[in-house]
N, C-alpha and C positions, 0 to 999 in steps of 0.2 A: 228218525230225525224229527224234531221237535217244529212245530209253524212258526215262529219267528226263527229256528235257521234255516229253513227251509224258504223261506222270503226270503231272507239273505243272502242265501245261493243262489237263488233265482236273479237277483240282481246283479249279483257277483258275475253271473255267468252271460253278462252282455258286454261285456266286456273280450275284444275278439281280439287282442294282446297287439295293436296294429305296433305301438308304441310312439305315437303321434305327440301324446302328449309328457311323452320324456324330456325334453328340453325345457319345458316350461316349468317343471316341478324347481322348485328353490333346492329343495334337502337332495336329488338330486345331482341337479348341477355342483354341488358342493361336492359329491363324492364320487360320482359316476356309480355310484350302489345301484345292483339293479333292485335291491330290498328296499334301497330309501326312492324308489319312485312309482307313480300312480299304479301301474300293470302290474310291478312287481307286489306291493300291498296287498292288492286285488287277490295275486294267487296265493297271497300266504292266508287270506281271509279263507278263500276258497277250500284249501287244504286243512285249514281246521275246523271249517262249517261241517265237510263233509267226512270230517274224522280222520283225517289221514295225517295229519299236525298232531300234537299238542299244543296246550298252551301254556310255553316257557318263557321264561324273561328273552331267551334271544330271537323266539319270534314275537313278543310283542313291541320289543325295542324298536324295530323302525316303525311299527304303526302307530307307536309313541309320539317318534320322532316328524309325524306329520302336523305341519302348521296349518291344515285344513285351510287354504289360501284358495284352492279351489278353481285356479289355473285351468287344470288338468279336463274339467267339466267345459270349460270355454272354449277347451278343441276338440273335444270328444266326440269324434262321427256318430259314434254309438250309443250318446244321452246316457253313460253312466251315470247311475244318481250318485255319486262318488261322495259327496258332506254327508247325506241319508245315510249310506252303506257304511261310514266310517264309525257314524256315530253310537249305529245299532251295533256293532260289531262292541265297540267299547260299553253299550248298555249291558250288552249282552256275559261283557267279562268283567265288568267290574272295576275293581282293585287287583284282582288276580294276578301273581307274579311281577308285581310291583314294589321296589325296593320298600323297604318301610324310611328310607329318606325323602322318596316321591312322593307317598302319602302324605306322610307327614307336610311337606313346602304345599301341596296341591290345595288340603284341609283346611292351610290357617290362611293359604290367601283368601281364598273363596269367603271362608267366615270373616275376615276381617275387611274386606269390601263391601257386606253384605251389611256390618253393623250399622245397627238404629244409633250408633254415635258417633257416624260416619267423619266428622271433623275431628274428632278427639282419639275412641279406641283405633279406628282406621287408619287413620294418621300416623298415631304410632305405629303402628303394625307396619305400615308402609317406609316411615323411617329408619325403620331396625332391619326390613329387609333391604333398603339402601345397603346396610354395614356387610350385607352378604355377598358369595361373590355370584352375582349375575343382577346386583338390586343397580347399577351404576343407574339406570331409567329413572329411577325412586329421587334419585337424590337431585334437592335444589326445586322440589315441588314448590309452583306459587301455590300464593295466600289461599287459605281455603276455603270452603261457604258453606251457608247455614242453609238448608235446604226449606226450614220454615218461612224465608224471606220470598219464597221463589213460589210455592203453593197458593192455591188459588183462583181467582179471576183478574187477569191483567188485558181490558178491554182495549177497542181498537179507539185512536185518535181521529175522530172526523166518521166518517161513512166507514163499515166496516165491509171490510170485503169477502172474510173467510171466517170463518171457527175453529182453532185449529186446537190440537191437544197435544200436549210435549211431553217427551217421554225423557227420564231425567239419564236411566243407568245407576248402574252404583257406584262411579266412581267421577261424577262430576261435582260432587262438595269435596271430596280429597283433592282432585287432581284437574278440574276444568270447570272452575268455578265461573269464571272470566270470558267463557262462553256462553253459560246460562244468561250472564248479564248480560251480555250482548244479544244474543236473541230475545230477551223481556225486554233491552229496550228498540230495538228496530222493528220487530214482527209489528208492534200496535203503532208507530211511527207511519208503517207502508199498507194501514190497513186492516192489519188481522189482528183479530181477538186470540186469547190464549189461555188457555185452562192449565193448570199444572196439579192434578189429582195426587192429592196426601198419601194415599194408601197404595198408589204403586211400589212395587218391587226391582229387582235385578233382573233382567230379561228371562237370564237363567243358561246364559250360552255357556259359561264357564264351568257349571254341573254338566250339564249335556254333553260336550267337549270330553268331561273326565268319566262319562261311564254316568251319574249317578242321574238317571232320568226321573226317580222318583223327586227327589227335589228341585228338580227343574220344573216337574210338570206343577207344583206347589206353586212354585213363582210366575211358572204362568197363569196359575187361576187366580193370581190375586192381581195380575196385570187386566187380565181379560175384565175383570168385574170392576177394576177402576177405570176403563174407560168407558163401561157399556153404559148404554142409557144416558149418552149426552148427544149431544147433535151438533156432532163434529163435523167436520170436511173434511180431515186427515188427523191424522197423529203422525207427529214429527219427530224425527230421532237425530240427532247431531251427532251421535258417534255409529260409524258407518256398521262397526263389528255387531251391536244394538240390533239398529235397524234390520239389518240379515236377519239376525236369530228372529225379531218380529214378524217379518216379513216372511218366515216360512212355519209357525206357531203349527205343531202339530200335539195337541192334547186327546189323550185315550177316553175324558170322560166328560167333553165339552170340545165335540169338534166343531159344532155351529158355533161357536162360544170365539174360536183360536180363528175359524175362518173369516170371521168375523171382524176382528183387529186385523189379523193381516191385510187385509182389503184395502183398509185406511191409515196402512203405513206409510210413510211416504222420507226419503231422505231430503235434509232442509235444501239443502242446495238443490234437487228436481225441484221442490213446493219455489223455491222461490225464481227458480229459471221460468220455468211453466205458469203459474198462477198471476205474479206481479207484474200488468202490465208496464211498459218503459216510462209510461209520464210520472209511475210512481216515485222513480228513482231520481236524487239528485243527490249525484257524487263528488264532492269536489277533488278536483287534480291529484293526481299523485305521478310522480316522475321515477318510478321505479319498477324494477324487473322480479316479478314475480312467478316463482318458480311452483306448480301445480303435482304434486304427489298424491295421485290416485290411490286410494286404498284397495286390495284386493276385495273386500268386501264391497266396496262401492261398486268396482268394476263386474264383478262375480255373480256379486248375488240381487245387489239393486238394482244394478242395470245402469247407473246415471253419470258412466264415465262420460265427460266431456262438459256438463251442465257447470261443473266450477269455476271452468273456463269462461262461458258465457257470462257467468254475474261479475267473475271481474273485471273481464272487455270491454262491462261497463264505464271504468274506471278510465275517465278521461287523462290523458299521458301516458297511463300502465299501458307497460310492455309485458306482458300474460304468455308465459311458455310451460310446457306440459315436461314432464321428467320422462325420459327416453324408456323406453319399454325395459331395455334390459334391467336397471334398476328399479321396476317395479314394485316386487316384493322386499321390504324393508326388515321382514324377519321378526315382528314383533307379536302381531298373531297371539292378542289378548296378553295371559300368565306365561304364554310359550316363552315371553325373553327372559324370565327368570328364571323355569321350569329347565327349561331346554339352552342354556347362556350362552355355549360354546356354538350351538349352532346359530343361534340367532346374531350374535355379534359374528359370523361367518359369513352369513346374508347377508347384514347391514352394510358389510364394508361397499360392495360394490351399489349400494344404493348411494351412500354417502361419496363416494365416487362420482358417481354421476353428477351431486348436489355441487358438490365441487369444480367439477367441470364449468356446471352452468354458471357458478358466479352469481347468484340471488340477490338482491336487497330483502328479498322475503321471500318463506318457505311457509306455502300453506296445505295443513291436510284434514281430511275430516271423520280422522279416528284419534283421541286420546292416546291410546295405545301406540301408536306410530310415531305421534308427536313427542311424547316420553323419549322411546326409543330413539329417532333420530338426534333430540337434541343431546343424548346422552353421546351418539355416534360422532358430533360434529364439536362436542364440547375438548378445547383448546385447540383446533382444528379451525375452525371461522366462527365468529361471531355474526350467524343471523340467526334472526329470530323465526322459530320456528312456530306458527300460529292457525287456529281454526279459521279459513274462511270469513266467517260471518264474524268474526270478530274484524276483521280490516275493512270489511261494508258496514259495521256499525261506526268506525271513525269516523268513513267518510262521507255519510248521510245526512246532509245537511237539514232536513225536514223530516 
């Protein structure tokens, strides 16, 4: 056995099959599969680490079919590294026994989120997989941005209180444009200076995710050398799925380098619960019920479930409620809702279920990807607006 499957297995095999965190899998709950849940993954990893498997299209199908939502690690007595284990496992195989339709959809989104014409080639590429069946998230994209407006030094208003450094993703000139502006304009409003470095990249969770670690480790080294060598206080990421991949940077040839940025990762909504004291803030009124959608990855991997709550509690009149655990996972889990359509609009229903229940004025979340996905879930269905956080404290921040 080779040392990377043999670390593999050695992970794989902490795993003492309780089945604790079988309920909380999404893919799962959808089928009662014991194949599509954590334990069951686990053994089919295990069986083929130690050769007793092959690797065929019908066992790599459910470990395909995981949204890496990462659940399963938040009850896990046993601190499986389950995101780690999953991801070496697909390093480790590739493209292997994957239809050449998979490749094929997995290929052009990555490249076309990734393009240097992020408004133009991406866009289309984005609009055309609208026309596909699983793009319905795609379609009815706002306006989009020029990321050269955003690059930079956007210094603090008055005393400055922090340094921070913003991490853009590759899909906030396509698809969350309207969040950039709102964090360039409130961060230097309430204090903080903001850097936004030219030469960053796409995190790289999307390669990582599909098996292809050598180009992920690429995009990390040009994330890594764009923030190094400034004298930040954090780097800040606004899409929550971002921030994770950040926040766990694991590079073979620059690990000081990786350990380094994750340290000063930070998701905006902790930086602005934690950092901004109260005299900072003045919000004017709002008389509405605003419904709080936790991303898995906020909850998972960042750790800063409940902090969105608090900046909006701010919000003098808002009435601030949290979406019911059962609807937690929203099934969108990056490309997985195009990739994977059937399941994911499987999941969504009983998220958008929930949303429904609670009657919203506003639905705020702080992953792009969720945001897509649910307004796609809720579209002829109710008309709310589904919105980042920090874009409803930049209306209402009067100073």
């Amino acid at each position: 056995m080779t040392a990377p499957l043999d670390s593999l297995l050695a992970d794989a095999d902490l795993c003492v099959k309780c089945g604790l965190c079988s309920p909380h899998c999404p893919t799962y709950r959808q089928t009662s599969d014991e194949n599509e849940s954590p334990r069951g993954r686990i053994a089919l990893i295990q069986g083929w680490a130690a050769g007793r498997l092959p690797l065929t299209a019908a066992l790599r199908e459910p470990l395909d079919d995981c949204l890496l939502c990462r659940n399963c690690e938040a009850v896990c007595p046993a601190k499986v590294p389950y995101g780690n284990l999953m991801d070496r496992f697909r390093a480790e195989t590739g493209q292997r026994q994957k239809s050449l339709a998979a490749r094929a959809m997995s290929s052009a989104l990555r490249k076309a989120l990734r393009s240097p014409a992020l408004s133009s080639l991406g866009r289309r590429a984005l609009d055309a997989a609208a026309q596909l069946p699983g793009g319905s998230a795609w379609k009815h994209l706002p306006p989009a941005g020029n990321p050269e407006d955003w690059y930079g030094d956007h210094p603090a208003a008055g005393e400055s209180l922090s340094h921070v450094g913003l991490f853009l993703g590759c899909t906030a000139a396509v698809a969350d444009a309207a969040t950039v502006s709102a964090i360039l304009e409130l961060l230097p409003r309430l204090g903080v200076s903001v850097t936004v470095p030219k030469n960053q990249a796409c995190c790289g969770a999307m390669d990582l995710h599909a098996g292809d670690a050598a180009t992920a480790h690429g995009l990390m080294s040009r994330n890594i050398e764009a923030f190094a060598g400034q004298p930040l206080d954090a780097v800040i990421g606004f899409a929550s799925g971002c921030s994770a991949t950040l926040m766990e940077y694991r590079h073979p040839a620059d690990t000081a380098g990786a350990e380094s940025l994750s340290a000063k990762v930070q998701d905006i909504g902790r930086f602005l619960a934690e950092r901004i004291p109260a005299e900072r803030w003045a919000l004017a009124p709002l008389r509405a019920r605003i419904l709080v959608h936790n991303p898995c990855s906020l909850r998972n991997v960042c750790k800063s479930e409940g902090k969105v709550e608090v900046l909006l509690g701010r919000i003098p009149e808002a009435e601030v409620i949290t979406l019911p655990g059962k609807g937690r996972c929203c099934g969108a889990a990056g490309s997985y809702m195009i990739e994977h359509r059937r399941m994911a609009e499987a999941i969504r229903t009983e998220t958008v279920e929930a949303i429904l229940a609670a009657a919203p004025d506003y639905l705020v979340t702080s992953n792009i990807g969720c945001a897509l996905h649910l307004r796609a879930g809720l579209q002829g269905r109710a008309d709310i607006p589904v919105i980042h956080p920090v874009q409803l404290l930049a209306r209402l921040q009067r100073v």
